[in-house]
MIGU-556700 format. One record per residue: residue in three letters; x, y, z of N, C-alpha, C, O in turn. Coordinates in steps of 0.2 Angstrom, whole numbers, padded with zeros to 4 digits, always signed. Layout:
BEGIN
ALAXYZXYZXYZXYZ
...
This chain:
BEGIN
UNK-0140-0077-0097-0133-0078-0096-0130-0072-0100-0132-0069-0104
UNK-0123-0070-0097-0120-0064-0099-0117-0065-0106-0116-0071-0108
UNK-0115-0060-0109-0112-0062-0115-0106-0064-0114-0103-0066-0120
UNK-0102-0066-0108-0095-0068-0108-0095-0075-0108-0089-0078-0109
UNK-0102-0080-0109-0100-0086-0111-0101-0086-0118-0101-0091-0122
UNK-0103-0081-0120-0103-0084-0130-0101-0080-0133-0102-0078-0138
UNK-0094-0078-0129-0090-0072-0134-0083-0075-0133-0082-0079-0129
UNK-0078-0071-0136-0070-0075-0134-0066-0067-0132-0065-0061-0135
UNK-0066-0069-0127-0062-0061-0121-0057-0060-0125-0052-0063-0127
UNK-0059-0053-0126-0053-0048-0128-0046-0050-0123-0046-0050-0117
UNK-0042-0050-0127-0033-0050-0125-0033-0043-0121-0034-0037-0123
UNK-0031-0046-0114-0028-0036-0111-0025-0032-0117-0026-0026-0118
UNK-0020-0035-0122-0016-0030-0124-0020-0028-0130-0019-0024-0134
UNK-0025-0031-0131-0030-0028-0138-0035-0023-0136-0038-0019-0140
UNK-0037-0025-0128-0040-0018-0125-0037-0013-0124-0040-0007-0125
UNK-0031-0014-0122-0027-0006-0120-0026-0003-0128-0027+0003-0128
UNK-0025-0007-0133-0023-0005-0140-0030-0002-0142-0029+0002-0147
UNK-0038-0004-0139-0041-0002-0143-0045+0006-0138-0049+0011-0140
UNK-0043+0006-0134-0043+0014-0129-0039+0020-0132-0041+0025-0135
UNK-0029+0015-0132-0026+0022-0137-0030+0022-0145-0032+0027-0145
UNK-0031+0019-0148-0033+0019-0156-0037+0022-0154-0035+0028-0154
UNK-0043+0022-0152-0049+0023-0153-0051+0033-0148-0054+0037-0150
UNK-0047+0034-0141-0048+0036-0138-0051+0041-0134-0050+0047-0131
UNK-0058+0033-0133-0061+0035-0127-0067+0031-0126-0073+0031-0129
UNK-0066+0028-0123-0069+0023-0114-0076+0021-0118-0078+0015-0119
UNK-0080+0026-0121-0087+0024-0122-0088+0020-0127-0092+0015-0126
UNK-0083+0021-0133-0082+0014-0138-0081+0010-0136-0081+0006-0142
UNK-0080+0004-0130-0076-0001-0127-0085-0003-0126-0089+0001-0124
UNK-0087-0010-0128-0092-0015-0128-0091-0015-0118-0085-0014-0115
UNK-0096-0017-0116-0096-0017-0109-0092-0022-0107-0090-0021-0101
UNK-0090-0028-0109-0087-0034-0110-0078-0031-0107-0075-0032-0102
UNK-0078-0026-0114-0069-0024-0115-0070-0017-0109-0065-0013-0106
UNK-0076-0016-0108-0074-0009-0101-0072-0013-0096-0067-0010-0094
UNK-0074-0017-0093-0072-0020-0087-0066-0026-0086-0065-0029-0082
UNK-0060-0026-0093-0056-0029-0093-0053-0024-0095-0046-0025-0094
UNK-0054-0020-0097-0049-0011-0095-0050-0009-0088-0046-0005-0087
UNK-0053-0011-0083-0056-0009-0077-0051-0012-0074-0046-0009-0071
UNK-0052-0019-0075-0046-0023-0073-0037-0024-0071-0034-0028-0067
UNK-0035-0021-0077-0029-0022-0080-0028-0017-0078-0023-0017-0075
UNK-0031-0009-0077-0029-0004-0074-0028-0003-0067-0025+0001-0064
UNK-0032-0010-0065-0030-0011-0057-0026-0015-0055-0023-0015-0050
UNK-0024-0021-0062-0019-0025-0061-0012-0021-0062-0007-0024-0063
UNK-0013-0016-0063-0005-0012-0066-0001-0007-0060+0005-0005-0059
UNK-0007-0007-0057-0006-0001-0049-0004-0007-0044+0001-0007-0041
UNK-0010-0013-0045-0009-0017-0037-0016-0016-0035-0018-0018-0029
UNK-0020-0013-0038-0027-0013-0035-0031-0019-0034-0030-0023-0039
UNK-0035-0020-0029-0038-0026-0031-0047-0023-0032-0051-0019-0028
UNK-0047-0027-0039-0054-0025-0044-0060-0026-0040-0065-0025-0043
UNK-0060-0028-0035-0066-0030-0032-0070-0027-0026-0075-0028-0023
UNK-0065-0023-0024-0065-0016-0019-0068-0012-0024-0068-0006-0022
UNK-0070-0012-0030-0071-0006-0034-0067+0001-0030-0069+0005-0027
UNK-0061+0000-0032-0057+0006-0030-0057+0010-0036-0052+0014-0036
UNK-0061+0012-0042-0061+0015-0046-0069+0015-0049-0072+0010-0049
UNK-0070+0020-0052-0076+0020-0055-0076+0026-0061-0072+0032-0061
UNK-0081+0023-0066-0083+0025-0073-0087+0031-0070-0090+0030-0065
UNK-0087+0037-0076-0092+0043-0075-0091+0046-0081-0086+0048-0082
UNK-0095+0047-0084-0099+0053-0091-0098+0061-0089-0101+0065-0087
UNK-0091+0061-0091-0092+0069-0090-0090+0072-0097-0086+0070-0101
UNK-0094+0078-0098-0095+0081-0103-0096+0076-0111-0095+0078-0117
UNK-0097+0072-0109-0099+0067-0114-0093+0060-0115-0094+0055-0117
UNK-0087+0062-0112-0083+0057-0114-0083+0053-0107-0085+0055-0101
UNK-0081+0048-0109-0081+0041-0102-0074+0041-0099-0069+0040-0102
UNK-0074+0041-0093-0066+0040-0090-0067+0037-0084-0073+0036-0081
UNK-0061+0036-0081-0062+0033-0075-0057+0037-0067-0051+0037-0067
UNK-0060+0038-0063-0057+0042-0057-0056+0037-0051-0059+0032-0051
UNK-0053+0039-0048-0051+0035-0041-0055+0036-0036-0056+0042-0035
UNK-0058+0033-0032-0063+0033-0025-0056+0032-0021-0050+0031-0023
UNK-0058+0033-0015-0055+0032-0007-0050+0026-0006-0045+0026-0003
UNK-0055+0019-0011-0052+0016-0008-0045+0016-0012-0039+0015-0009
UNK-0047+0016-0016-0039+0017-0023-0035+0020-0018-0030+0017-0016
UNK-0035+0026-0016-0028+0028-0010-0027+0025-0006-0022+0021-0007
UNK-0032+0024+0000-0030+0017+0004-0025+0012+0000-0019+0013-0001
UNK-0027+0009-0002-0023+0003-0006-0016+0007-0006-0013+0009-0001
UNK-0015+0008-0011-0010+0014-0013-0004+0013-0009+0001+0009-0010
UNK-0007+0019-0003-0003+0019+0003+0000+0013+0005+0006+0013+0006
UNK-0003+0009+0007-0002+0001+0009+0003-0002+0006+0008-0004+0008
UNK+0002-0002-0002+0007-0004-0007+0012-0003-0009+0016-0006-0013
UNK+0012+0004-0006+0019+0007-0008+0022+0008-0001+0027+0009+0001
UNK+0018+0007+0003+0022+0012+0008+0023+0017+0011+0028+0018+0015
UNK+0018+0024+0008+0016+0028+0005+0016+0034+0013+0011+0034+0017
UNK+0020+0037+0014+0020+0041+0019+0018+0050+0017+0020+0053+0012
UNK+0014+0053+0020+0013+0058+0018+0014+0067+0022+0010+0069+0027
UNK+0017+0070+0020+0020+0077+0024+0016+0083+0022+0014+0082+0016
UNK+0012+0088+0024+0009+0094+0024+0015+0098+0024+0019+0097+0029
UNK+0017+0101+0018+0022+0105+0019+0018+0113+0022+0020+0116+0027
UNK+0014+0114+0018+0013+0120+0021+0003+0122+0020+0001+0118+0015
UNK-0002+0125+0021-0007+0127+0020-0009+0136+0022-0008+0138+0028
UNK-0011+0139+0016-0012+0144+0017-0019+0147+0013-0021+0143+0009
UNK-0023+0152+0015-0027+0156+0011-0025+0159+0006-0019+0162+0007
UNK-0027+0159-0002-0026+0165-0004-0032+0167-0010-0034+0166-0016
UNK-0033+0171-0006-0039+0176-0009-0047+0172-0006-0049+0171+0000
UNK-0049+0170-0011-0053+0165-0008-0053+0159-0010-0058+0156-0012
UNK-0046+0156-0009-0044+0150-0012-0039+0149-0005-0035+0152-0002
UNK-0043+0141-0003-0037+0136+0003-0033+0132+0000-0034+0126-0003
UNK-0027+0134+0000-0020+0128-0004-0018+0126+0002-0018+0128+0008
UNK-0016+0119-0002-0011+0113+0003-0008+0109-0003-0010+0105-0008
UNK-0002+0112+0000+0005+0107-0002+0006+0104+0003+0007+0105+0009
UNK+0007+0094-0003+0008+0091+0002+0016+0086-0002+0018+0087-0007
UNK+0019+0083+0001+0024+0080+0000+0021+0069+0002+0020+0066+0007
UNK+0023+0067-0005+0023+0061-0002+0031+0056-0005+0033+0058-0011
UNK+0034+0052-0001+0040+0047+0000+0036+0040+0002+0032+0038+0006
UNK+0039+0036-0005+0036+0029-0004+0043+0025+0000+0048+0028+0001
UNK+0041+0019+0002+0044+0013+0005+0052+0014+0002+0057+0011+0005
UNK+0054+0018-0007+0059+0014-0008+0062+0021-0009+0065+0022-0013
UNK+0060+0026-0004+0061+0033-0004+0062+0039-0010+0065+0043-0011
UNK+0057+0036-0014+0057+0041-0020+0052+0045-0016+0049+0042-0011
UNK+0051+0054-0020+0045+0056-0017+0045+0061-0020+0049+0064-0023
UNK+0037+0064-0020+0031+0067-0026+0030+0075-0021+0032+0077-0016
UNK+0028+0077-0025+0024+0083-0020+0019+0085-0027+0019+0085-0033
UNK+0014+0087-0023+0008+0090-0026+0002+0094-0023+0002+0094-0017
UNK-0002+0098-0027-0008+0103-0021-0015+0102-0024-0019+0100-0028
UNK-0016+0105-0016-0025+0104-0017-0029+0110-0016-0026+0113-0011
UNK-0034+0114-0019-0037+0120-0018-0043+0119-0020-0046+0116-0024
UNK-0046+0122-0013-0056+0122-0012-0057+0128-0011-0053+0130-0007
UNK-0061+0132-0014-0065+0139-0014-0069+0141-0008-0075+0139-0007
UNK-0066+0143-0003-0069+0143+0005-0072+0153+0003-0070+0157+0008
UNK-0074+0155+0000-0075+0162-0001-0083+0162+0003-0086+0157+0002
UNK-0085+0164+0005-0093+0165+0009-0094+0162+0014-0099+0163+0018
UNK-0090+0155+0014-0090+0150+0019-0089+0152+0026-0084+0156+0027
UNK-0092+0151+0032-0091+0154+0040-0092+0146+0043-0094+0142+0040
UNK-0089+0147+0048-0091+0142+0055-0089+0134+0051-0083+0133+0048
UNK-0094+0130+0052-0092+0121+0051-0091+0122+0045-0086+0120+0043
UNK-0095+0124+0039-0094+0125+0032-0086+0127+0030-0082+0123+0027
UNK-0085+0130+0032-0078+0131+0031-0072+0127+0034-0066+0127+0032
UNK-0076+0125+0040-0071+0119+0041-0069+0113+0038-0063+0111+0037
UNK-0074+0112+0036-0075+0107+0030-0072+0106+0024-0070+0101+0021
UNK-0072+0113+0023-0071+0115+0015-0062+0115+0016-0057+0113+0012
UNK-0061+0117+0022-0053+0117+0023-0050+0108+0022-0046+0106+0018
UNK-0053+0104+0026-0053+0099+0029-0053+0095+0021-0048+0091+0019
UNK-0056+0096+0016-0057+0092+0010-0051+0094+0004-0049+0091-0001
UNK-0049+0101+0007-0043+0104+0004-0036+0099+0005-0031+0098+0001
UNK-0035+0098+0011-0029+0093+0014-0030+0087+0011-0026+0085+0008
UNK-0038+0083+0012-0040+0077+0008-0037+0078+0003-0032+0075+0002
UNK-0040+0082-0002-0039+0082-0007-0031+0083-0011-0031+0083-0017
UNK-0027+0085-0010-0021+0085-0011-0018+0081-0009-0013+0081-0011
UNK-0020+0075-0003-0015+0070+0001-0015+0063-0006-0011+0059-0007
UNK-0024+0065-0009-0024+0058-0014-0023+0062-0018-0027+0061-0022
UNK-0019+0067-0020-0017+0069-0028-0010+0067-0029-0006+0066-0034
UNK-0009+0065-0023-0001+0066-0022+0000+0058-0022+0003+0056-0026
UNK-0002+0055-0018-0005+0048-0018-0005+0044-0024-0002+0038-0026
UNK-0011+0047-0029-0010+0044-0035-0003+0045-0039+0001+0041-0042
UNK-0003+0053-0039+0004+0052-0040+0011+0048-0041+0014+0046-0046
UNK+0013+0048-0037+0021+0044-0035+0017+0036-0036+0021+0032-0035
UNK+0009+0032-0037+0009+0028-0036+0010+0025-0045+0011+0019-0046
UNK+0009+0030-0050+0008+0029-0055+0001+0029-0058+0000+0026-0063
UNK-0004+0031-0055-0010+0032-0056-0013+0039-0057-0014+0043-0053
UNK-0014+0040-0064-0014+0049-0064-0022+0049-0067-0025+0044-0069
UNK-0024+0055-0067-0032+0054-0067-0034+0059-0063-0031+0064-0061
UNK-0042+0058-0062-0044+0064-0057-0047+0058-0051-0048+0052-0051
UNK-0047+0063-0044-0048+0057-0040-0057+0058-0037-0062+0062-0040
UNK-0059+0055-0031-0066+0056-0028-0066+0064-0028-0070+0067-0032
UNK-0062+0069-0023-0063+0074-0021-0065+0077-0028-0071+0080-0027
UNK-0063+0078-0032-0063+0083-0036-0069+0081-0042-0071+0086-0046
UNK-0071+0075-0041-0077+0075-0046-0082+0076-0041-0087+0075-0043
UNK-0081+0079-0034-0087+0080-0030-0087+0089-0033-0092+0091-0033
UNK-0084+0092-0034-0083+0099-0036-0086+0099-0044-0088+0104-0045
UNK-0086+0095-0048-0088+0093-0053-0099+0095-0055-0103+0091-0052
UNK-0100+0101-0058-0107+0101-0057-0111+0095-0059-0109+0091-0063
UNK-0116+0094-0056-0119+0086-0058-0122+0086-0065-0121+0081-0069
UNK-0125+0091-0066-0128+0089-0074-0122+0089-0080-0124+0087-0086
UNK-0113+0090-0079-0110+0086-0082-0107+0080-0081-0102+0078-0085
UNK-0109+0076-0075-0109+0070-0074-0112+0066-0074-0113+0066-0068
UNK-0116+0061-0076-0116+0052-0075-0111+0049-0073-0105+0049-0074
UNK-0115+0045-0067-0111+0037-0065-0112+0032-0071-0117+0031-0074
UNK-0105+0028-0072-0108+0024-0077-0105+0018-0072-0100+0019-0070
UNK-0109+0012-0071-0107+0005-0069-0103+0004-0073-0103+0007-0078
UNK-0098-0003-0069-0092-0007-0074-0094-0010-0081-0089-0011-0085
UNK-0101-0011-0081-0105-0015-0086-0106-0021-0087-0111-0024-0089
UNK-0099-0025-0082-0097-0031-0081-0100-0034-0076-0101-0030-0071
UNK-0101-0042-0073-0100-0041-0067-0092-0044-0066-0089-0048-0070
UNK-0089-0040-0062-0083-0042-0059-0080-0050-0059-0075-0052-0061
UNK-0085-0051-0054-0084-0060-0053-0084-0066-0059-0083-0072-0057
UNK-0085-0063-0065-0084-0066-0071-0076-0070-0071-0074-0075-0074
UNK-0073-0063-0067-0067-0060-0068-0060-0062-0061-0054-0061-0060
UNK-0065-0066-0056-0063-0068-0050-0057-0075-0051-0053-0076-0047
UNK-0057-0078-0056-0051-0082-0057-0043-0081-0059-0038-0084-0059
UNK-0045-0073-0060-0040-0069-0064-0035-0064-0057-0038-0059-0054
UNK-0029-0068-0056-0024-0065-0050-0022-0059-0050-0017-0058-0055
UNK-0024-0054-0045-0021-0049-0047-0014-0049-0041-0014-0049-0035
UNK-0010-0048-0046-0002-0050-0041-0002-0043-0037-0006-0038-0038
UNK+0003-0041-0031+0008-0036-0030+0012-0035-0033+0015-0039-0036
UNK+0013-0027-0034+0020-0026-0038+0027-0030-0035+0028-0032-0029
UNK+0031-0031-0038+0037-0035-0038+0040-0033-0031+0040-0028-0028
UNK+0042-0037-0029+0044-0036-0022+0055-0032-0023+0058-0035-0027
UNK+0057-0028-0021+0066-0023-0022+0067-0031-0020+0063-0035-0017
UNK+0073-0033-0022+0079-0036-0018+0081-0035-0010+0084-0039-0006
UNK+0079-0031-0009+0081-0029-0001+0073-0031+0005+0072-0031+0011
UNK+0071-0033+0000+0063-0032+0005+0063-0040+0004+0059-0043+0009
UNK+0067-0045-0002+0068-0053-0001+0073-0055+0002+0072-0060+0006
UNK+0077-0052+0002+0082-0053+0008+0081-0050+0017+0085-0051+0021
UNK+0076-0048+0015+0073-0045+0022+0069-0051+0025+0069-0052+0031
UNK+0065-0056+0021+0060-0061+0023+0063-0067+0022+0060-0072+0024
UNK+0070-0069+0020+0074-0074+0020+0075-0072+0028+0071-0074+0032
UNK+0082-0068+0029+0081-0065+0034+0077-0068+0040+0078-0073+0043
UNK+0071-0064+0041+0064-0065+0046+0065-0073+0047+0066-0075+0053
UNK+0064-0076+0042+0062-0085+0041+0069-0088+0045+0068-0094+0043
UNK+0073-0087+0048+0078-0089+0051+0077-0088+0059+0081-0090+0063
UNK+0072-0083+0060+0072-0082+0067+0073-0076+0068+0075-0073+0063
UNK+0070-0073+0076+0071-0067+0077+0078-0066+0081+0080-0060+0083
UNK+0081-0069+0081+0090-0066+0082+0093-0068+0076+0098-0066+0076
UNK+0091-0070+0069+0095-0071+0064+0091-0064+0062+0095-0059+0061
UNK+0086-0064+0061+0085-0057+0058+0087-0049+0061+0087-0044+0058
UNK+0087-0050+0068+0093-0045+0070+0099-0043+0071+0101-0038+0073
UNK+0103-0050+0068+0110-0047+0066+0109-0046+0058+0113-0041+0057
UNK+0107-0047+0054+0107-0045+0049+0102-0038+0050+0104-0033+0047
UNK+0098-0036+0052+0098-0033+0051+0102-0025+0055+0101-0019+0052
UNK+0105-0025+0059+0111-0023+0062+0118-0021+0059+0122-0017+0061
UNK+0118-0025+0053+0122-0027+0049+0122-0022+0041+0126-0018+0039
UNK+0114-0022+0038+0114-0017+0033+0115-0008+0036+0116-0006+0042
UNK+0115-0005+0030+0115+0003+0030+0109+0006+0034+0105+0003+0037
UNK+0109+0011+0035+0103+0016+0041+0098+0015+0035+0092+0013+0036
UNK+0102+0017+0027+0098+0021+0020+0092+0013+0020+0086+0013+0021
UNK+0096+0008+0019+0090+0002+0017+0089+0000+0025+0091-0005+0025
UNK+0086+0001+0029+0083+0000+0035+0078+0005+0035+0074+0003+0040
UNK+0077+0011+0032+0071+0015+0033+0069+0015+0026+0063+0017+0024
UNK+0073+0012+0022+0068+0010+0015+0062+0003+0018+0056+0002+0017
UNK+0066-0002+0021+0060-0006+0024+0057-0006+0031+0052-0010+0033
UNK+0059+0000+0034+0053+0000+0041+0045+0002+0038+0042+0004+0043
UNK+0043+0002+0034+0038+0003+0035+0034-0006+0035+0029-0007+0037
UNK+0039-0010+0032+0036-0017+0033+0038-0021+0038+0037-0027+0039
UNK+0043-0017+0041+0047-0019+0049+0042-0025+0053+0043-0031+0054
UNK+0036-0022+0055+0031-0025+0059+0029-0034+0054+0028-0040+0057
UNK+0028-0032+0049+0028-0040+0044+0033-0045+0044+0033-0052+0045
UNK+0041-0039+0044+0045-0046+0045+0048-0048+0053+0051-0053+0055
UNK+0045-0044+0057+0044-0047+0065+0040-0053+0062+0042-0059+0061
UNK+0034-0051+0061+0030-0058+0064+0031-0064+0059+0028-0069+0060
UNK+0037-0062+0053+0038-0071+0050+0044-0072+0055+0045-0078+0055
UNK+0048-0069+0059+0052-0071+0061+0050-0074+0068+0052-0079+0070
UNK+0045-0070+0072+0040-0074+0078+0040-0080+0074+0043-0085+0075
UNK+0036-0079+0071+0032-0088+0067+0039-0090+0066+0037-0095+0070
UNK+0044-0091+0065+0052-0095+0063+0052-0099+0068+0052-0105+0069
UNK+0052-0093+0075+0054-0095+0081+0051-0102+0084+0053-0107+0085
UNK+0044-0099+0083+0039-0104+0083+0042-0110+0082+0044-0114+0086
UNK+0042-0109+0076+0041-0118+0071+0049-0121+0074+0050-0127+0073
UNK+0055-0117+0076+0060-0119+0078+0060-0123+0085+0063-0128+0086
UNK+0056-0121+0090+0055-0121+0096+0050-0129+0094+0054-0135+0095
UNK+0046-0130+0092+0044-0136+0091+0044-0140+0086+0040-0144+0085
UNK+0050-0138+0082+0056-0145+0081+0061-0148+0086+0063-0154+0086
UNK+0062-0144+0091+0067-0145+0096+0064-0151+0100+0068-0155+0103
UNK+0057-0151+0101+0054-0157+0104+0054-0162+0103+0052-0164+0097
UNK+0057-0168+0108+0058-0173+0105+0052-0178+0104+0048-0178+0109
UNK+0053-0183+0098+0046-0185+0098+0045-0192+0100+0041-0196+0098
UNK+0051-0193+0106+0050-0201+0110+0046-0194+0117+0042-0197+0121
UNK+0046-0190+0118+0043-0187+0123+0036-0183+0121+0037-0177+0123
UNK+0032-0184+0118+0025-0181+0117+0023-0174+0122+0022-0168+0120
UNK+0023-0177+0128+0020-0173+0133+0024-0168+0135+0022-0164+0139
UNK+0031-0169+0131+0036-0162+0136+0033-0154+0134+0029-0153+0129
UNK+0035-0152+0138+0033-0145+0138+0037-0141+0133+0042-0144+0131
UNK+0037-0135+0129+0040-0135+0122+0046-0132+0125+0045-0129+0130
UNK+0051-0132+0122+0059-0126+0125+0059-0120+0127+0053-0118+0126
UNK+0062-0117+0129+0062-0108+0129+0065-0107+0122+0069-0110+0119
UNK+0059-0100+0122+0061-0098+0114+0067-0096+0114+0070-0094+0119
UNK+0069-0096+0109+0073-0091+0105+0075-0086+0110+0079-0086+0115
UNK+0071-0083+0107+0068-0073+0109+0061-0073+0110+0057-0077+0110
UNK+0063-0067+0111+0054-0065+0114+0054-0062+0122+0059-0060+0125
UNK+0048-0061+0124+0047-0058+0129+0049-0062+0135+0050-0059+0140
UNK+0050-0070+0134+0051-0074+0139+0057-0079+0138+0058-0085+0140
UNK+0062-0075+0134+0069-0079+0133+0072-0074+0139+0071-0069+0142
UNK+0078-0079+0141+0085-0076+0148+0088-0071+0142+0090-0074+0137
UNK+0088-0065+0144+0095-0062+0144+0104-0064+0141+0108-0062+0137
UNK+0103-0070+0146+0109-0075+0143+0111-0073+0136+0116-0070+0133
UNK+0105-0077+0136+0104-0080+0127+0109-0076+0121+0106-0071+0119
UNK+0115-0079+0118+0119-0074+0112+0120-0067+0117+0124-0063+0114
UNK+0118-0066+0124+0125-0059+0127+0121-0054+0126+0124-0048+0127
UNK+0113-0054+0123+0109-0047+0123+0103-0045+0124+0099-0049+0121
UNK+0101-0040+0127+0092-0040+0129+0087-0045+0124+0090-0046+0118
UNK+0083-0046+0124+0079-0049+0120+0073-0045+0120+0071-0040+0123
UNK+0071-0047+0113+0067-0041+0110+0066-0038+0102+0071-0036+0099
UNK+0062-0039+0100+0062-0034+0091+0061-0029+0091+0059-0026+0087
UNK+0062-0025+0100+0057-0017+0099+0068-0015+0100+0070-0009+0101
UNK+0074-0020+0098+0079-0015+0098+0083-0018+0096+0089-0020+0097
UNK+0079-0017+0091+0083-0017+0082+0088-0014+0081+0092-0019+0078
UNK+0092-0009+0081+0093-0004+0079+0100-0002+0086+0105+0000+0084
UNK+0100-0004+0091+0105-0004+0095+0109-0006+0093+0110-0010+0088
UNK+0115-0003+0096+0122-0007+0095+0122-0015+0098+0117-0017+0100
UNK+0129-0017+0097+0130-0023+0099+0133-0022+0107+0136-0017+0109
UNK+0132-0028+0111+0131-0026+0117+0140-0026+0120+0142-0032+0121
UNK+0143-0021+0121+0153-0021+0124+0153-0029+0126+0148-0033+0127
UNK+0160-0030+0126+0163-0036+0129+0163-0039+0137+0163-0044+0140
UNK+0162-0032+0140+0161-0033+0148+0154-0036+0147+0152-0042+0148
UNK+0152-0031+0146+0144-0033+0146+0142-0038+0147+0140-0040+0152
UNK+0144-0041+0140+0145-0050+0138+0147-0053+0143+0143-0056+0145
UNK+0153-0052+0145+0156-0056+0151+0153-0055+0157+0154-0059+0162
UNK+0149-0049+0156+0145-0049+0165+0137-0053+0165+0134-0054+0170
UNK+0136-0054+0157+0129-0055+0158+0130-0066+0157+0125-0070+0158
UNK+0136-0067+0154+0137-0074+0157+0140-0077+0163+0141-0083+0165
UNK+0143-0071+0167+0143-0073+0175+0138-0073+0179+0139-0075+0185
């Protein structure tokens, strides 16, 4: 049996305190490395079980880098869109600057550089190819609040001053313990009240807000469509009466198979963003 039933788990805030004091990862009992592993992923939004991070021995001291998946996530959680501003040679060095803007439009820029010097044909494709990788998650961790080194760059790293070191832990000791999403803006809850009233209540409101907070939330555009599908839903079969079991359920709301009629305007979530349909209009599409 592991030592976590005959010990009393370190307090997060007694591990983070015993990392600063102490200042560095291999003094941490295997116990307190993997509830540092943890908390480092609870603080981003990662979830610990994707092992999106991993422990390595370099030059003797222990630290911890980002793998693939820790971007992935990232991007997802924040929203995370990313720009190539520019890629050039210089000397025998491939740079790429790249530019990233999260969901609530703040944005990062950072670079990536690989040694393509003797390199010809596929080899230097490659080597260019992991130059854009590697700048797209420098920049990635960046703006996400995750600073460190990431996959690409410990693959540049010679092996004999590396070791992989395991979490120490197993994780699943650790599976009771919720690791939340960061806090949801104001604009992104009132985006999902919104949604929950229907796909025509969430299109006037959203018709209603600024251009600025409508491109702070399209990246999760597609999520609050389908709570507002689902509204539709669960509206449409309240509507049924329940001396009638057998009836067939109403015309939706909206959707692909509502009239025209319906409120005076196409039906549809693919047209968000239009105006409100003239008065004629109106009057032509109720006659």
């Amino acid at each position: 049996m592991s030592d976590i039933a005959t010990t009393t788990p370190a307090r997060p805030g007694d591990i983070i305190e015993s990392v600063i004091a102490k200042g560095d990862l291999a003094s941490l009992t295997p116990e307190e490395r993997t509830r540092y592993y943890v908390e480092v992923c609870r603080s981003v939004g990662l979830n610990p079980f994707t092992q999106p991070l991993q422990y390595i021995m370099l030059s003797g001291k222990l630290t911890l880098y980002a793998r693939r998946e820790a971007a992935d996530q990232l991007r997802q959680i924040h929203g995370i869109s990313l720009e190539v501003l520019r890629q050039h040679v210089d000397g025998e060095l491939f740079v790429v600057h790249v530019r990233a803007r999260d969901k609530t439009g703040r944005s990062d820029e950072d670079f990536g550089a690989v040694s393509i010097g003797g390199l010809k044909g596929e080899a230097r494709a490659n080597a260019m190819l992991k130059g854009i990788t590697k700048a797209k998650r420098r920049v990635t961790l960046s703006i996400a609040g995750l600073g460190g080194l990431d996959e690409t760059e410990i693959d540049d790293i010679p092996a004999r001053e590396k070791e992989p070191v395991s979490v120490g832990v197993d994780l699943d000791a650790f599976a009771a313990e919720q690791i939340e999403p960061p806090a949801a803006t104001p604009d992104e809850r009132l985006a999902k009240l919104a949604a929950g009233e229907g796909t025509v209540g969430f299109r006037d409101w959203w018709q209603q807000i600024s251009k600025e907070r409508r491109d702070r939330l399209r990246p999760n555009l597609a999520h609050y469509q389908e709570i507002a599908a689902a509204a539709d839903t669960e509206m449409a079969l309240a509507e049924i009466p329940e001396t009638e079991p057998g009836r067939a359920p109403p015309e939706p709301r909206d959707g692909p198979h509502a009239t025209p009629r319906r409120r005076g305007r196409p039906p549809g979530p693919g047209l968000l963003d239009e105006e409100e349909p003239r008065p004629e209009q109106e009057g032509a599409a109720n006659g």
